[in-house]
N, C-alpha and C positions, 0 to 999 in steps of 0.2 A: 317351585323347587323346595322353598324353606316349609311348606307344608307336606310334600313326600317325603322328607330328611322326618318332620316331628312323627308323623305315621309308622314311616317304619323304627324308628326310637319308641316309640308306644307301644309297637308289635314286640320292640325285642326287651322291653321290662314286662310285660306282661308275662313272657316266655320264662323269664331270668326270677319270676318270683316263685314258680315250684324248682322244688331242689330236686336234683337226682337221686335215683335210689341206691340204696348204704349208704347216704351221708348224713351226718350229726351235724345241723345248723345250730352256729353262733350268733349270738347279734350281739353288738355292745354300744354303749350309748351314756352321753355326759348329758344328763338328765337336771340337770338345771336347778338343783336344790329344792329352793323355793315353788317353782313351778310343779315338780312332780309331786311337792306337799298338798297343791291343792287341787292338780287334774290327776286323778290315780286314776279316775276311771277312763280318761282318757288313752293315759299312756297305757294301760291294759288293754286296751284294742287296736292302738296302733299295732305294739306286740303280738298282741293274738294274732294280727291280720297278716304278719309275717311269718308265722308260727315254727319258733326255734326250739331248740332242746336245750340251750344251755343261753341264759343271760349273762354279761359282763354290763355291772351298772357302777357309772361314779358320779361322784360329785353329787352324792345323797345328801341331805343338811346331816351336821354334825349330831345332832339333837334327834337324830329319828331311832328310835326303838324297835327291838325286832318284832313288839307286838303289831305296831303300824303298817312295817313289809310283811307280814303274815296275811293280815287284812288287805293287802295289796294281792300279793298274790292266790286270795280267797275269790277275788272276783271273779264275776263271771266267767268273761270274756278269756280270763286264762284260767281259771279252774276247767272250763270246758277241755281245756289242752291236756289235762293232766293233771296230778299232782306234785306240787313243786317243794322244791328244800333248797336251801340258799344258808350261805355262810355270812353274816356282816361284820366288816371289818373292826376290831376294838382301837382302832389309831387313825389320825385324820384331826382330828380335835373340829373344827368349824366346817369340813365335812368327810363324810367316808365312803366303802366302798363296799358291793356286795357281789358275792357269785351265787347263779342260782340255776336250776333242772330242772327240769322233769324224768331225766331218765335216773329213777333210783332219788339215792340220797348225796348230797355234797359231805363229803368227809374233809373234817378241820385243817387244816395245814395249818398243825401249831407253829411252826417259823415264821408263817408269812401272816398272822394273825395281827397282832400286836408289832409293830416294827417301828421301832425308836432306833436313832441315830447311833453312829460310835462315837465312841467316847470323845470331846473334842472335837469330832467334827463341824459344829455348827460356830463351837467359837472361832476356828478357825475362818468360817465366812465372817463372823462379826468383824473380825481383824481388818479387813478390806471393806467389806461395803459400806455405803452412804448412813448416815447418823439414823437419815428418815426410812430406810430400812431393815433398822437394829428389831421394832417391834416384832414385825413379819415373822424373823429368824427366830425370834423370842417365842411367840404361838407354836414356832415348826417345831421348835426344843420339848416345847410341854406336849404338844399334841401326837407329836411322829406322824409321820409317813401316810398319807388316803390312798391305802392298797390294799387286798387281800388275795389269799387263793385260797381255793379249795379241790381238793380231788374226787373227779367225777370220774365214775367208770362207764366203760364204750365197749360192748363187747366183752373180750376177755382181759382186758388191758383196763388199767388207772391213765388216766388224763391230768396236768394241773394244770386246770384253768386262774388266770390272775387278771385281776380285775384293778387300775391304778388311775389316778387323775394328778398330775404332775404341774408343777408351778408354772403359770401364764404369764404374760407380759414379756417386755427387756429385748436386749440383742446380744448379739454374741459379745462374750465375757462380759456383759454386764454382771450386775450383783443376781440377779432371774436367772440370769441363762447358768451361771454357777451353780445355784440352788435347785435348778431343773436338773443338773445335771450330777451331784451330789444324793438326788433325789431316785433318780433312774440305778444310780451305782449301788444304792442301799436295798432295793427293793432287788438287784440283781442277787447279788451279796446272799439276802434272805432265802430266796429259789433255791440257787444254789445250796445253801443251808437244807433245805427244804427234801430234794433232788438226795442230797447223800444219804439223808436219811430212809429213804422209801428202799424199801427190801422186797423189791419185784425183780431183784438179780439182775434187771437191764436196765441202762438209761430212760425213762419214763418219757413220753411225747409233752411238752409244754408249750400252753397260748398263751399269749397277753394280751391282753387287751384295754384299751384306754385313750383317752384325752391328754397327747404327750406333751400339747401344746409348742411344737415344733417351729417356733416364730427367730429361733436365734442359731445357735452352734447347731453341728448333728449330732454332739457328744453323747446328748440324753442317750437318742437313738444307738447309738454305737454301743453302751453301755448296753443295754438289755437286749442286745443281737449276739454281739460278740461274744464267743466261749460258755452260753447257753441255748442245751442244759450240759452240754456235753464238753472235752475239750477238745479244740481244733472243729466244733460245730457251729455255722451263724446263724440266728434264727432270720425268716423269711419274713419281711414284709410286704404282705398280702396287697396287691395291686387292687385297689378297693374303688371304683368306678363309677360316678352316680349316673343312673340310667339313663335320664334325662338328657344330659348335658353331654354325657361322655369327657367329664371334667373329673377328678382325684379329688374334689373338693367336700370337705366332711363340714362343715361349717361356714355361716354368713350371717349378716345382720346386718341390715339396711340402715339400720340407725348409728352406726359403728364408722370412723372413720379408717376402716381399713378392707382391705379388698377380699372377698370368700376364700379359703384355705382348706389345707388337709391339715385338721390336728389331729385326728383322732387314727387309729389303727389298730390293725390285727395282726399279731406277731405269731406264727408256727415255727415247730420243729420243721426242717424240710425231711431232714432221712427219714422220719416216720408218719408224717402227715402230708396227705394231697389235698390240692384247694381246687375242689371240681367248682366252684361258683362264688363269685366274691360280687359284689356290685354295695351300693350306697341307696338306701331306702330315703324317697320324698312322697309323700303325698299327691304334690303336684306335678311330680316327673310323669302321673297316670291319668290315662284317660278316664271317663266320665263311669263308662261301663266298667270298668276294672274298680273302680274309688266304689261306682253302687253296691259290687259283691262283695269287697271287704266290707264296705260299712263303713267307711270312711271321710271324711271332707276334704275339700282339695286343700284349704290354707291349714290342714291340723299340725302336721307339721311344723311350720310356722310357729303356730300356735305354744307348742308345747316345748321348745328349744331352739336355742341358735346351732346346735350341734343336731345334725342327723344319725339314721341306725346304720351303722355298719353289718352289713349280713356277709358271712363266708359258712360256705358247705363244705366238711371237711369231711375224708376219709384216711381211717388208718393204715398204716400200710402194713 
């Protein structure tokens, strides 16, 4: 029995990896800093092998240059895809974030570019949290915010895609879960900022996408749903499925003493975006045949991050 259950789970990732036709696939992915510094050509075929139209990448090292992701996205394995243009985030301080295409070019979202705090806000968490905390707050002050967006067109319409990686650790109202959530409210804040400004005469379709790290409150969450981009609009978070398991889990690490989770996510407009296909890319979720035609290995995954690909196939309405 537990080997017809894995068979037809194989059958139906294998099914769930070509997208439908008219949809603009997303992937987004907390790429692990360090790691993507030294397998790029890895993480370029994992990508390839999913093969998206628009990247949502975080948790880049703060130190990486847009000459480096040029060179990343020069490789093969996705140059074969396309021609790609990606926006990198100017805030983040120790690390940042990037959006990136092939279809066309990503246009700057000066708002959501550069995003530091308001005024005061941060001292305000200093006021309350733990002494051994102070530094943390301190980095978030100088650095600002590891998010950006850029706008990608789809058709005859602009898209903002945003691309964020939000403070880990803590539980609810700890001094983290604050700062997660201070963090989610700014970066809203910005969009919004962002959104008033786009002179397309109509509310414009907006993604997010990121490592919300969801371990505490749901406030983050609440913040970047509630009343964007529209008012009286929530944005939808994408039921993101790993193939394999049939578990929500975007994240694990064996060596970790905490149990596999969903931190990561993909946030839509609903009035103006469908999600004909949403699932969680693993390596290992596939069979032998399926891994030989990507070109892939079963532990690369593994290999390459404690965070998996969120894939969703979207159409505009």
């Amino acid at each position: 029995a537990r080997r017809a259950v894995q068979d037809r789970l194989s059958r139906n990732a294998e099914e769930r990896l070509a997208r439908p036709a008219g949809t603009t696939r997303v992937a987004q992915m907390n790429v692990s800093g360090q790691s993507f510094d030294r397998r790029m050509d890895d993480f370029a075929r994992a990508f390839a092998a999913i093969d998206p139209d628009v990247l949502l990448l975080d948790e880049l090292s703060g130190d990486i240059e847009e000459s480096a992701l040029r060179d990343f996205f020069d490789l093969p394995p996705l140059k074969a895809l396309g021609t790609w243009s990606f926006d990198l985030g100017a805030s983040g301080g120790r690390q940042r974030a990037a959006v990136a295409t092939r279809a066309g070019r990503v246009r700057a979202a000066e708002a959501v570019r550069d995003i530091r705090y308001a005024p005061g806000a941060i001292d305000d968490l200093k006021r309350s949290a733990p002494d051994s905390f102070r530094p943390a707050l301190d980095r978030e002050e100088s650095g600002g915010l590891s998010a950006v967006a850029g706008w990608v067109s789809i058709g005859e319409r602009e898209v903002l895609f945003a691309a964020v990686d939000l403070q880990s650790q803590g539980w609810i109202d700890s001094a983290f879960d604050r700062l997660r959530t201070l963090q989610a409210e700014t970066l809203r804040d910005h969009i919004l900022r962002e959104v008033e400004r786009h002179d397309e005469g109509s509310v414009p379709p907006v993604v997010i996408g990121g490592d919300l790290n969801m371990v505490g409150s749901r406030a983050p969450l609440h913040a970047l749903t509630i009343g964007l981009p529209a008012a009286g609009e929530v944005l939808e978070a994408l039921r993101t499925e790993r193939l394999g398991e049939r578990t929500l889990s975007t994240w694990s690490n064996p060596g970790a003493p905490f149990a596999p989770g969903r931190l990561d996510f993909i946030l839509v407009s609903p009035s103006s975006i469908d999600a004909q296909n949403v699932f969680v890319f693993a390596t290992s979720d596939h069979s032998a045949e399926v891994l030989q035609r990507l070109g892939l290995e079963r532990d690369l995954s593994l290999q390459l991050s404690d965070h998996l690909i969120v894939v969703a196939d979207l159409e505009l309405r």
